[in-house]
N, C-alpha and C positions, 0 to 999 in steps of 0.2 A: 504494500500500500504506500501510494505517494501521499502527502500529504503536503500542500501549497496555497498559498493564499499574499494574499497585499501584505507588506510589511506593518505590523502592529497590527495585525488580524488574528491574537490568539496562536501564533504558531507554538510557542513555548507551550501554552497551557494545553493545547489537544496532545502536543506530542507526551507530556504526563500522563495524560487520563490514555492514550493509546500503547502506554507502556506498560503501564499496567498489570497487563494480562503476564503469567509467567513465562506461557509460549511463544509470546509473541518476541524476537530479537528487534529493539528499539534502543531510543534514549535512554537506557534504565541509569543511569549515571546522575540523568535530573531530576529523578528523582527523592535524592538528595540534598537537591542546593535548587532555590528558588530561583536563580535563574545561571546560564552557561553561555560563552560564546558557541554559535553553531560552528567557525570555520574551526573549533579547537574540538571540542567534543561532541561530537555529535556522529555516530555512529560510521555513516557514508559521506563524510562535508570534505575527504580528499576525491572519493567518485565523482562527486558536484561537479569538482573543479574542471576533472576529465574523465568521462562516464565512459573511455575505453579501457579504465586500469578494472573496471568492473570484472574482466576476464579473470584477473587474478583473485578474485574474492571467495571466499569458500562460503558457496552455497549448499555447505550440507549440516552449518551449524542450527540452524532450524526451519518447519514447514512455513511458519510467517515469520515478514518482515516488513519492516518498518520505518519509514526516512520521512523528515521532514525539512522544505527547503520553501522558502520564502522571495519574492519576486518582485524588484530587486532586493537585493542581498549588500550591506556595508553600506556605507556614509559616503555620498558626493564629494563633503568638503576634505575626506580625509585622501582622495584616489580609494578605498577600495569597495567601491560601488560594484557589483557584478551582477549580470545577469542569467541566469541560469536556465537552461534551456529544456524543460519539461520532457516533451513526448523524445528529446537525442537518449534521454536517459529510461526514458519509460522502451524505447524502442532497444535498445541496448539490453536490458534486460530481458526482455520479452526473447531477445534470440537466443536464449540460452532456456527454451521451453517456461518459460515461470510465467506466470495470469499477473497481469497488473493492475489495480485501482488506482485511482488519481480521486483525492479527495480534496473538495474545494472549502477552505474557511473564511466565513466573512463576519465581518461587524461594522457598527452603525456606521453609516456614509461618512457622517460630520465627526463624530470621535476619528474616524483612520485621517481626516484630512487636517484636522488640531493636532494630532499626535506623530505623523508623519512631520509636518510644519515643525514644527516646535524640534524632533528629535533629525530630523534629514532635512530641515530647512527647506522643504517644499514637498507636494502631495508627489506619491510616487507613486499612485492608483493604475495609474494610464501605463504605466510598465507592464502591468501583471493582466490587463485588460488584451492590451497586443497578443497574449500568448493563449487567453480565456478559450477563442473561438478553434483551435487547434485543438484541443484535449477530447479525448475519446469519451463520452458518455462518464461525463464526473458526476461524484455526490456533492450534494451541497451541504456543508455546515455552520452551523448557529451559534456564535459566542452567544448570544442573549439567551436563547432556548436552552444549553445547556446550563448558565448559570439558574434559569426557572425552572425548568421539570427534573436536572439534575440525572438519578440513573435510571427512571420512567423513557428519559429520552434515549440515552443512552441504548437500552434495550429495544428502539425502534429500530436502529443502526445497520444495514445491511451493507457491511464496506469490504470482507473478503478476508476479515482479520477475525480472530474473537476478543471480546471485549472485557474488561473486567466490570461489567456496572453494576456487580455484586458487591464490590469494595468500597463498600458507603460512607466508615469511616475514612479509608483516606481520600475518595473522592470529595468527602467535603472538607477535608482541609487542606486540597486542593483549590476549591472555590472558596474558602473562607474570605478573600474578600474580593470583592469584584472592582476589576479597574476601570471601569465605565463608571464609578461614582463619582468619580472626581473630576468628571466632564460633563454631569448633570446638576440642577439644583433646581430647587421649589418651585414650582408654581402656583402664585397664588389663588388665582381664575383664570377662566379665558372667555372671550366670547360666547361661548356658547355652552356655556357653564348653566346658564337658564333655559336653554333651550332643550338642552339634555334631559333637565329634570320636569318639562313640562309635553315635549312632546312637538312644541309648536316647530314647523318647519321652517329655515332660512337660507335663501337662496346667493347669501352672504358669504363668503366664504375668508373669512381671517386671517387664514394663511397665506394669502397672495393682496393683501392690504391695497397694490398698488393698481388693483380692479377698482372703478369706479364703485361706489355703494348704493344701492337699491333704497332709494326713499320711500318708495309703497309699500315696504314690507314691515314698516312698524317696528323694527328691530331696535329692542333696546339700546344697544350702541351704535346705530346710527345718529349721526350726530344731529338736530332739527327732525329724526323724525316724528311721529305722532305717539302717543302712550304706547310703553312696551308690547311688544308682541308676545315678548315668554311670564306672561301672569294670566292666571284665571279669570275669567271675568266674575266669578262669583266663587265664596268660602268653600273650598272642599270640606266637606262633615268629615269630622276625623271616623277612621275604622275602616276607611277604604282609599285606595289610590285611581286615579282616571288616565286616560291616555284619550281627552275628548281629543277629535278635531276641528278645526273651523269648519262649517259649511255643512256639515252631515245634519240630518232631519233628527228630531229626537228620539225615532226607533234607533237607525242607527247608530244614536250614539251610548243607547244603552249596550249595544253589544260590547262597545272598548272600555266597558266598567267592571274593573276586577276583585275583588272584596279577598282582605287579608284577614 
């Protein structure tokens, strides 16, 4: 199993939770120490560099294996930026009869573009995109999913490998903290914070602010327009919740009245 993705896409943490397993021959070394250079330890990172020393390799030290390599690879400003060339090495090894996986990692857009910025001084997205459409029928993987469903998700997995998502202790101290938090923070409301809770429809949409705004549609935060659209026009009786809409006749709006 390959295992690739954008730089700061989780490649460290998958390659933990992919090591795992006892039979699987991986990273097992990072298991150890919370994080490692790959061009030093990391199983196959002299193959990387040239996927024909791969002929030397003794493929009889077990039935799975397991590499992970990131796209690109090293620092701009240092010279050792590289790019690594997926299917030379997936092809390479496949001639010596072995089934290959290519499994793909992602995480949230704007985290890999902050965290690229900041650590590579610019997005390095569009490297690993050039090589996306070449790959043979890859799997796609979830930092976000796996930090939520945990080894639930885990055991969805069909990648060619076996998994350990029995190891619940150390899979969660594995995820013990997630590095997406520190690229998120509170929101207090949104727009459509009323709307949610009422039901009423808005044709408004917030996210793209630099859309003109719809004055007919009464929307609370339209700025001048008419009395809110997300309030009831009359006291809900407590003991029950509504989902009325505008316009429906009062048979139907008895039907969207649901009693707790």
């Amino acid at each position: 199993m390959i295992l690739t993705g954008p730089q700061g896409s989780g490649n460290h943490l998958w390659s933990k939770i992919f090591s795992l397993h006892e039979d699987v021959f991986g990273w097992k070394s990072l298991l150890d120490n919370y994080w490692e250079a790959h061009r030093i330890s990391e199983p196959f990172a002299e193959y990387w560099k040239d996927p024909e020393k791969l002929c030397d390799f003794d493929w009889s030290q077990s039935e799975y294996y397991f590499t992970s390599i990131s796209i690109p690879l090293g620092i701009k400003e240092l010279g050792t930026i590289r790019r690594p060339n997926i299917m030379q090495f997936a092809n390479k090894v496949e001639s010596f009869g072995i089934k290959v996986k290519i499994c793909v990692v992602g995480r949230d857009q704007n985290i890999l573009k902050h965290q690229q910025t900041r650590l590579r001084g610019e997005s390095t997205v569009r490297h690993f995109l050039d090589q996306l459409p070449k790959f043979n029928k890859p799997s796609f993987l979830s930092y976000e999913l796996l930090y939520l469903y945990k080894e639930e998700y885990l055991k969805s997995l069909d990648i060619g490998i076996p998994v350990a998502w029995y190891e619940r202790d150390k899979i969660s101290e594995i995820l013990e903290l997630d590095a997406n938090k520190k690229y998120t923070t509170y929101v207090q409301d949104s727009p459509l914070d009323d709307c949610n809770k009422t039901g009423v429809p808005s044709p408004w949409n917030p996210n793209t602010p630099e859309k003109p705004h719809y004055k007919d549609t009464d929307h609370a935060y339209d700025e001048g327009s008419a009395p809110p659209c997300c309030q009831p026009e009359k006291e809900i009786p407590k003991g029950y919740k509504t989902n009325i809409a505008i316009g429906r006749s009062p048979v139907e709006q008895s039907k969207w009245v649901t009693y707790e």
